[in-house]
N, C-alpha and C positions, 0 to 999 in steps of 0.2 A: 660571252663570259664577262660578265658586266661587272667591275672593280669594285665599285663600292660596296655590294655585301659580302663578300669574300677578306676583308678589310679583320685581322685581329687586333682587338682595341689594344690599347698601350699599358693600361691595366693586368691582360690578359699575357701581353708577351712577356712584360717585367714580370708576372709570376712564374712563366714557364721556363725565361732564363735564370732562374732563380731553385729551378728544380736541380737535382747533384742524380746522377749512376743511379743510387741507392735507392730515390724516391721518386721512382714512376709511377705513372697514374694510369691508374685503369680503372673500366668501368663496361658495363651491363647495353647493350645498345638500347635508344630509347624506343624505336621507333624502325618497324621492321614492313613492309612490304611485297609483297609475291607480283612482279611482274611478267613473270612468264612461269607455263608448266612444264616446259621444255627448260632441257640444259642449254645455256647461253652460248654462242659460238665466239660473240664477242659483244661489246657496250661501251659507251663514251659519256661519262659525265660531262656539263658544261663547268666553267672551272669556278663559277658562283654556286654550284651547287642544285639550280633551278630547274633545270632538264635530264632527262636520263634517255640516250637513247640504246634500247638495246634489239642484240639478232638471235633469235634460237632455229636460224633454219630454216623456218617457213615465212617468217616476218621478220621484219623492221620494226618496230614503233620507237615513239618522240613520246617518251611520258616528263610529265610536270609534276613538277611538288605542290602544286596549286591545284591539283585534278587528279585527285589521289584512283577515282572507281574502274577511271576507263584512259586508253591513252588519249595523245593529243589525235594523233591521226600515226596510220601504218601503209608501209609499202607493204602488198602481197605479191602472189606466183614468182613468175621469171625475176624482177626487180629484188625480190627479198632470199633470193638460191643462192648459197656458195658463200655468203658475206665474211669474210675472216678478220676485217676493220671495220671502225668507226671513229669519226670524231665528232667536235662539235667549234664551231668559232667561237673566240671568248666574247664577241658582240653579240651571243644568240640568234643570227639572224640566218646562218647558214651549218648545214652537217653533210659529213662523208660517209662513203659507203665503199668498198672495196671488196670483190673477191677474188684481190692480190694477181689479175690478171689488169683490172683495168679499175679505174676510178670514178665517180658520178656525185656531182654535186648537187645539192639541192636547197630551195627555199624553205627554210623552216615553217614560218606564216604559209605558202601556199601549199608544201608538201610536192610542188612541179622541179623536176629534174634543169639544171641551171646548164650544165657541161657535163660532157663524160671524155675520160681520155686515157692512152693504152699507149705504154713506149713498147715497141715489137720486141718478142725475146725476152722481156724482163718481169721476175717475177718479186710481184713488190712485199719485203717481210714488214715494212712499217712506213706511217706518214704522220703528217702533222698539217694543221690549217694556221695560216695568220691569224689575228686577234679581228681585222674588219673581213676576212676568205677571201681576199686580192692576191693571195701567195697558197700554193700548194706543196712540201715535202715529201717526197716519195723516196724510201728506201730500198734498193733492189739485191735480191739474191747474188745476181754479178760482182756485186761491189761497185756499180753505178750510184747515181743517184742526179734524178730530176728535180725543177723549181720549175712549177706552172704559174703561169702569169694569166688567172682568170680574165682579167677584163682583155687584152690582146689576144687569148686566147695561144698561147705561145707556152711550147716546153721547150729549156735548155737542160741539157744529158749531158753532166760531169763524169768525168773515171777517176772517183776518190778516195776507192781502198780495192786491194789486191784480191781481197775474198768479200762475203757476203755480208753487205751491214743489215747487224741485227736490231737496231734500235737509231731515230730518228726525235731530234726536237728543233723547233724553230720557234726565234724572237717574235714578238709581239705584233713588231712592225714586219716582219717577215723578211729583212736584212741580214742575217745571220741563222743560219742553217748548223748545227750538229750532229755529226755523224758516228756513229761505233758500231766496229767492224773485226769479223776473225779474224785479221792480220793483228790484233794485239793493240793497234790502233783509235782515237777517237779524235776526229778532228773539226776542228772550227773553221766557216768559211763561210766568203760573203758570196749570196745567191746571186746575184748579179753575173760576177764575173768568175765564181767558182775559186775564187783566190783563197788558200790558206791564211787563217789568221793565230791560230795556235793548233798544235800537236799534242796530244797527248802518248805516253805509249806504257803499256801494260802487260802484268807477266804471262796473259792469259787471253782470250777473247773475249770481245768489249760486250754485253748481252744487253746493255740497259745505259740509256744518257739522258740529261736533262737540261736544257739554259733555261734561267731566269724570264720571264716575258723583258726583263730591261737588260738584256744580256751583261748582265754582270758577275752573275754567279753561274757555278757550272758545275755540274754529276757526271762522273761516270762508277759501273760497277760492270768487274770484271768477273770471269765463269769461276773462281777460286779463291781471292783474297783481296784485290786492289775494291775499293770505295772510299772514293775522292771527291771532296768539295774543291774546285777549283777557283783563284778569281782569273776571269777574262783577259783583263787588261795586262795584265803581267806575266800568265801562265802560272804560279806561285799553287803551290797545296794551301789551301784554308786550313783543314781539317780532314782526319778519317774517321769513318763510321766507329763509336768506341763499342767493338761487341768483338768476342772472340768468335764467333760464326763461322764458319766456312761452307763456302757453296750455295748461298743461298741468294736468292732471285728477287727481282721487283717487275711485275707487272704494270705497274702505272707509279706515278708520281706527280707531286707540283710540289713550288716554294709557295711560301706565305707572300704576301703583298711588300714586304719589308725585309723578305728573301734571309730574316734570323731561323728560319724554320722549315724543315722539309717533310713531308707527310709521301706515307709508301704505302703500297697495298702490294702481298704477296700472297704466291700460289698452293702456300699453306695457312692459309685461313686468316690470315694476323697483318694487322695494321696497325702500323707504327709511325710515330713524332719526333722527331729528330731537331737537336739544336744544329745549325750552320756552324758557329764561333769557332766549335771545340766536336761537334761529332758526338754529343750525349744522346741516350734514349731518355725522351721527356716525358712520351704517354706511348701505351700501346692495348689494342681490342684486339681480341677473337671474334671473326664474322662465323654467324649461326651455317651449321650445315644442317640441309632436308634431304640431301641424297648420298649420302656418305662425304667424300673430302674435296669440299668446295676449295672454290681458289677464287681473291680479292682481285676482279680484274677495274675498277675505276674505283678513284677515288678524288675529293673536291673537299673543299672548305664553304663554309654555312654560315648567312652573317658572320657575327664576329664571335662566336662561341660556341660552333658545333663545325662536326665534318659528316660526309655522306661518303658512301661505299656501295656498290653492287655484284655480288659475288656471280660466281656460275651456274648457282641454283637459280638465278634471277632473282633475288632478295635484295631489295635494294633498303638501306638499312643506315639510322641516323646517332649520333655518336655525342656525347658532351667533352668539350676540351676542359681541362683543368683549370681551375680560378683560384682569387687569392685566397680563397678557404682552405685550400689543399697545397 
C-alpha cells in the first residue's frame, strides 16, 4: 500500500473542504471491469489502489490496474475453498487469505504461501495486516482477539470484549490494534501487551471501526445510529456522520493520507466521501449492478484524483474525486 499515489493533492482537499451538505458531487464511473463471473465471496483492495485481490469460490486472484486482460497469478482447488477474507499490505509485498477457520500468508511476487495459522475454537469474523505484514489482526467470534508476530512466528490471545467482535483495524506500524464488538464496545489497544488505550461505548453493537495508518484518527459505526470520528489521543468526538440515516452499514473504509477525509463503500450499492472536521457528505457514486443488488465490498484511493471500488458482481470499477471546477 504504497503512500505516495494514494496522496490527495492540496488543491484537491481545499476544494473538497470547501464543499457545504447541499453540493455533493457525483458522477458516472469512469472505468469499469469484470474480474470474476462468479459472485465474489470477498476482495481486498491495496490502499494505493494498484492491486485487487479478489475470491468467488473457486479462486483467489491478485489482479493489477497495470494488467488489465488476465490476473497477476491465482490460487486454485483446496487453497482457494471457503475464503471469507482478504487483505493486502499497504507495502504490496504481501496478502491474506482466511476461511475464518485459520489464516495463510503469502508473497505477492512469488504467489508461495509464507505462514498459515489457527487459534483452536475461534472463529475469525475479521483481520487486518501491518503496512510492511510483520503484524497480523485477527478478530474472533468469542470476543477474543489475536496479534501474530510473523517473523517470530508467535500468536498472543487477548479477551477484549464479552461478545463477538465484528470489525478489526490496525495502525500502520502495527502498534495499535482496534477493536468493535456486540457488547456495545470499541476499544483501543496496544498489541504488545493488550493494554487499553481508549474505550469507546455505544448504544448498540459496534458492526464497523477504523484507525488512521498514523493512529490518530478513529471510526466507529454502530448497528442503529452512533457514527463517530474519534481523536486518539484524548478519546474527544471529532465529528458525526452529518446524515439522517439510520441502520445503515460500511463494508470497508480508509482515511485520506492527511486523515481530512474518509471514503465508505456499502452493501447497497453506494460509495461515499466524507469530511473528518465536521461529518459532511463531500462526493457519493452508485456501483453498477450485473446481477441484481450488488454490494461495495473494497474501496482505495488513486493517485491524487480518483478512487477505486469492487463490488460483489466482481466489477472492479474507477471513480473521479471532485476538483476546483466543481
Amino acid at each position: 500500500m504504497v503512500k505516495v499515489v494514494m496522496l490527495i493533492t492540496a488543491i484537491s482537499v481545499l476544494n473538497l473542504l470547501g464543499c457545504s451538505q447541499q453540493d455533493v458531487h457525483t458522477g458516472s464511473s469512469e472505468l469499469a471491469l469484470n474480474h470474476s463471473d462468479n459472485i465474489i465471496t470477498a476482495s481486498a483492495l491495496s490502499k494505493d489502489g494498484q492491486f485487487n485481490l479478489v475470491a468467488d469460490g473457486k479462486t483467489v486472484c491478485l489482479w493489477s490496474i497495470s494488467q488489465t486482460e488476465s490476473p497477476v497469478h491465482c490460487l486454485m482447488g483446496n487453497d482457494a475453498q471457503f475464503i471469507e477474507l482478504l487483505d493486502i499490505s499497504e507495502n504490496n509485498q504481501f496478502y491474506l487469505v482466511s476461511n475464518q477457520v485459520s489464516v495463510r500468508l503469502y508473497s505477492m511476487q512469488s504467489n508461495k504461501r509464507i505462514g498459515e495459522w489457527q487459534v483452536a475454537n475461534n472463529i475469525i469474523n475479521d483481520m487486518d495486516i501491518s503496512e510492511n505484514g510483520s503484524k497480523i489482526l485477527l478478530g474472533f467470534r468469542s470476543g477474543k482477539a489475536s496479534v501474530i508476530d510473523v517473523k517470530r512466528n508467535q500468536v498472543s490471545t487477548f479477551d477484549k470484549h464479552r461478545l463477538d467482535i465484528n470489525s478489526v483495524s490496525l495502525s500502520e506500524d502495527g502498534a495499535i490494534a482496534f477493536t468493535g464488538s456486540s457488547d456495545k464496545k470499541a476499544r483501543l489497544w496496544h498489541t504488545t501487551s493488550g493494554e487499553n488505550i481508549q474505550e469507546f461505548s455505544h448504544g448498540s453493537r459496534v458492526n464497523h471501526v477504523k484507525i488512521s495508518g498514523d493512529a490518530k484518527v478513529a471510526f466507529t459505526l454502530d448497528a442503529i445510529k452512533d457514527r463517530t470520528f474519534w481523536e486518539v489521543s484524548t478519546g474527544k468526538v471529532l465529528a458525526e456522520l452529518d446524515t439522517k440515516l439510520r441502520f445503515f452499514e460500511f463494508n470497508d473504509s480508509l482515511f485520506s493520507v492527511d486523515n481530512s477525509l474518509f471514503l465508505t463503500g456499502s452493501p447497497k450499492q453506494v460509495i461515499k466521501l466524507w469530511r473528518v472536521s465536521d461529518g459532511a457528505l463531500v462526493a457519493e457514486w452508485q456501483s453498477e449492478m450485473t446481477r441484481g443488488r450488488s454490494s461495495v465490498l473494497s474501496v482505495a484511493y488513486l493517485d491524487h484524483d480518483k478512487i477505486v471500488t469492487i463490488n460483489s458482481d466482481g466489477l472492479f470499477e474507477q471513480w473521479q474525486l471532485p476538483n476546483h471546477s466543481e
